[in-house]
C-alpha positions as CSV (number, residue, x, y, z in Angstrom):
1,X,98.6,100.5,90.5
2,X,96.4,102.1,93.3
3,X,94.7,98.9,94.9
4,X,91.4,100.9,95.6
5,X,88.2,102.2,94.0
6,X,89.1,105.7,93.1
7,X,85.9,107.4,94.5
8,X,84.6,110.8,93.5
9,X,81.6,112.4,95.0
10,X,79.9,114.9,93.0
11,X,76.9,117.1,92.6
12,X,75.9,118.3,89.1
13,X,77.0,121.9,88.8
14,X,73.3,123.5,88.6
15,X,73.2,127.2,88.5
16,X,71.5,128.4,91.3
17,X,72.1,125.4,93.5
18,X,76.2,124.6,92.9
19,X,78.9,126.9,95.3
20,X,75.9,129.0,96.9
21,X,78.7,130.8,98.5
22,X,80.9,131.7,96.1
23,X,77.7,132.6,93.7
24,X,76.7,135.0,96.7
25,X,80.0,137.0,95.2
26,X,80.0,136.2,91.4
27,X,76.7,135.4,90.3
28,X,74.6,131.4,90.3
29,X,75.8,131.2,86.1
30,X,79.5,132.0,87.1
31,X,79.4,129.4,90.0
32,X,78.5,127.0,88.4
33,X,80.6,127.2,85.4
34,X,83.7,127.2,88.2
35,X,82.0,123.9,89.5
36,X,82.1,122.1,86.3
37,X,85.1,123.3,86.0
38,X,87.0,121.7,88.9
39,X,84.4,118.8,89.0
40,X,86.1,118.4,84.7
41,X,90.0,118.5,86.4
42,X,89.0,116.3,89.0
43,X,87.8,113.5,86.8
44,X,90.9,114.2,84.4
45,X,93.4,113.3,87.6
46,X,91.4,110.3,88.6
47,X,91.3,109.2,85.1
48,X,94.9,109.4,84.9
49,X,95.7,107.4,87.8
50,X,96.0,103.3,87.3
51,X,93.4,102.1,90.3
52,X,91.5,99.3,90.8
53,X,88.5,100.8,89.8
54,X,86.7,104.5,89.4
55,X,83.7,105.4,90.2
56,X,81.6,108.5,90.4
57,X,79.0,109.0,92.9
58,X,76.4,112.0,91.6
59,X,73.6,113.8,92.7
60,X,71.9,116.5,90.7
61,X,70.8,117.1,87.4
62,X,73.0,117.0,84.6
63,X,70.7,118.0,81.9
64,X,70.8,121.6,83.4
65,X,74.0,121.5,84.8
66,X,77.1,123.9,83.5
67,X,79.1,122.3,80.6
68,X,76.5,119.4,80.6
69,X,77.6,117.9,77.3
70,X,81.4,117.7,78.5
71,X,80.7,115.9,81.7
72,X,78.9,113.4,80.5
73,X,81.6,112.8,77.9
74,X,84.2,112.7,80.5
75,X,81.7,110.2,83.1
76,X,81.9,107.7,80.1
77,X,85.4,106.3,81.6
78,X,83.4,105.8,85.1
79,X,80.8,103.6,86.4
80,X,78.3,106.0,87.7
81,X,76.3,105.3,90.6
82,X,73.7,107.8,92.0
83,X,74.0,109.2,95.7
84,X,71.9,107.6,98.6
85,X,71.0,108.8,102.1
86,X,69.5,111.4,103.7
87,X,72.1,113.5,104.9
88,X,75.7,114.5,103.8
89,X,77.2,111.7,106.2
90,X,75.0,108.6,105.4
91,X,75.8,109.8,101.7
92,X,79.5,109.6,101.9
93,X,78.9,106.1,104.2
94,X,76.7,105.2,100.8
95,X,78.9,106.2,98.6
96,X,82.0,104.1,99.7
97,X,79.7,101.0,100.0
98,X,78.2,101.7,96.5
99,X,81.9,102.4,95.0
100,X,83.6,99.1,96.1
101,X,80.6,97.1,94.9
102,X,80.9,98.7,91.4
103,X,84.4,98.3,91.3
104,X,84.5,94.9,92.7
105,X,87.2,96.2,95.6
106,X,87.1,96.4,99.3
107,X,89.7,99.8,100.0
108,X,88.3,103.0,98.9
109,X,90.0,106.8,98.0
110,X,87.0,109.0,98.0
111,X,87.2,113.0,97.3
112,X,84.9,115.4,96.3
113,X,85.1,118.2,93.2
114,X,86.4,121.1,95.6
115,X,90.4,120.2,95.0
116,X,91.0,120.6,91.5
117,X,94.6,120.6,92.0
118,X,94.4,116.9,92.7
119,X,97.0,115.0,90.8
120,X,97.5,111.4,90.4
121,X,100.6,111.6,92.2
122,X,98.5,112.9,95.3
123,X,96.4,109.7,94.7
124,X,98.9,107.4,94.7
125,X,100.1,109.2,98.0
126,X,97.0,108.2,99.5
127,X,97.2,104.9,97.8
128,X,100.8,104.1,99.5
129,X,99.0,105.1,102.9
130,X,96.7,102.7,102.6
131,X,99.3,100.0,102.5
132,X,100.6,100.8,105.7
133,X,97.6,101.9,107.5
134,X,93.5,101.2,108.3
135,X,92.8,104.7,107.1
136,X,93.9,107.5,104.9
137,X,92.8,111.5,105.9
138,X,94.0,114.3,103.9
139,X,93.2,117.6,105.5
140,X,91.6,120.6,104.1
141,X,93.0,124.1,105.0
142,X,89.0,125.2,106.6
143,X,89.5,122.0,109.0
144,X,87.6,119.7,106.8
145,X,89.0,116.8,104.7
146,X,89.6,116.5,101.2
147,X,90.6,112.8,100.8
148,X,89.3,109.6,102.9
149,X,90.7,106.5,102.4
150,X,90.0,103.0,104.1
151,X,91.3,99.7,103.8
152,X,87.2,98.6,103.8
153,X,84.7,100.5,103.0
154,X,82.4,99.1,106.0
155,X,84.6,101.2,107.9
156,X,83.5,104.5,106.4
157,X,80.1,103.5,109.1
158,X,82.2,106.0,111.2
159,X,81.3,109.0,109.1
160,X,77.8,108.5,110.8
161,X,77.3,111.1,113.4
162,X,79.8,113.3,112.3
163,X,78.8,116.8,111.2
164,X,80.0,117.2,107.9
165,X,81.0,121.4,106.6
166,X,82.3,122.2,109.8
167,X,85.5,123.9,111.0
168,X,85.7,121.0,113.3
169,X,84.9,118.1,111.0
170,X,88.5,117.0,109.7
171,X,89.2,116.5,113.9
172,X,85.9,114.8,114.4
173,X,86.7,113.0,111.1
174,X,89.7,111.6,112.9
175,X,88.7,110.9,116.1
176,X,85.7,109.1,114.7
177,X,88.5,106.7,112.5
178,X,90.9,106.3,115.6
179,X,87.5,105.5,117.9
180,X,86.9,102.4,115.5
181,X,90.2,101.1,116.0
182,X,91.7,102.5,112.8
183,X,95.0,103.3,112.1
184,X,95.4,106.4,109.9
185,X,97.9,107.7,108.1
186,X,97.9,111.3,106.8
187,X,98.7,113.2,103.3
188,X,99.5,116.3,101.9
189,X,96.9,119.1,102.9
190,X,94.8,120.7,100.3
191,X,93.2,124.4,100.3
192,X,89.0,123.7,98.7
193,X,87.0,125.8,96.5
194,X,83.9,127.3,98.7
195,X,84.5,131.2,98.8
196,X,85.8,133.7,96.3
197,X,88.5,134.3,99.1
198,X,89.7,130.4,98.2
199,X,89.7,131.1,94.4
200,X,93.0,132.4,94.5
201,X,94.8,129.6,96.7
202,X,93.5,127.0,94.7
203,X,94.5,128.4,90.7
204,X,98.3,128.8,92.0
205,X,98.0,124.7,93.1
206,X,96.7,124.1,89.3
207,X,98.2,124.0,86.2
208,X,98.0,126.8,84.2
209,X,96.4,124.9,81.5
210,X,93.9,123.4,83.4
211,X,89.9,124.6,82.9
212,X,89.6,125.9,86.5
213,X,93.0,127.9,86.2
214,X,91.5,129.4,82.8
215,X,88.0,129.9,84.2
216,X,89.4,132.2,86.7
217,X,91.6,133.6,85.5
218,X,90.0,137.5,86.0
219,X,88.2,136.2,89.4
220,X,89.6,138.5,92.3
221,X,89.0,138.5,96.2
């Protein structure tokens, strides 16, 4: 049992406004099919693992989203609570407040949609961290982060300030958790979906079963 609200933040896989980067390659419709896609194997992982709660944070609107029917079948095994805040930062800082109430839990895991190779075993990784540490921060390979854990989630306040999409933001990340007095432990490092040119990285990390492996399947750098 992972003593923690399982926490993922999501945006509703709108064509036209999901991966505007990787639709600049393929197309807004084939975007945001791969979105749903890995925002679908996402939920499966977090579904999978035994936690003390699990909770979905979402922005965006489902009724047009990509595979609409399906997520909302698969958010029926969450308590769903909609994003708050102005910017990305105070977002996140919302979401791990909003996430621990729901559950009824102080510690929080939060990831996004972008790591489809998640597994429960990864989760329970960062669950194990959080028994010895303040602070769990699993690195993404473009310098970002793809996991934050803490032991409270008051202490996800540090995310305030910190620019969020940035080469720089998994060390700024850290620095703002070590600032607060935080002990961190890291985990395994994950590559993100954001460009075609991660696309490839990403499938090998899946299953070959799972939807994002299948979706793209013929996508190519």
């Amino acid at each position: 049992m992972i003593q923690a609200c399982l926490l993922v933040v999501a945006k509703a896989p709108v064509p036209g406004l999901a991966k505007t980067r990787l639709a600049a390659t393929i197309g807004d419709a084939a975007a945001a099919e791969i979105a749903a896609a890995a925002l679908l194997d996402t939920l499966d992982a977090v579904a999978a693992s035994p936690a003390a709660g699990r909770v979905v944070a979402m922005t965006g609107d489902l009724d047009t989203a990509a595979r609409s029917e399906e997520i909302r079948a698969r958010l029926a095994d969450f308590v769903v609570v909609e994003q708050r805040g102005d910017g990305f930062a105070d977002r996140l800082v919302n979401a791990h407040l909003d996430g621990a109430a729901a559950a009824g839990t102080a510690a929080v895991i939060q990831i996004g949609m972008d790591t489809p190779q998640v597994t429960p075993e990864l989760l329970a990784e960062c669950g194990r961290g959080l028994d010895r540490h303040d602070a769990v921060l699993g690195w993404a390979r473009d310098g970002g982060w793809w996991v934050l854990g803490v032991r409270d989630a008051a202490q996800a306040q540090c995310l305030h300030g910190v620019p969020m999409s940035q080469p720089d933001t998994g060390a700024l990340t850290l620095a703002a958790l070590r600032d607060a007095g935080l002990s961190v432990a890291s985990v395994s490092e994950l590559a993100d979906v954001d460009t075609i040119d991660d696309i490839d990285a990403v499938r090998r990390a899946c299953p070959p079963g799972s939807r994002f492996s299948r979706i793209t399947a013929t996508v190519e750098a």
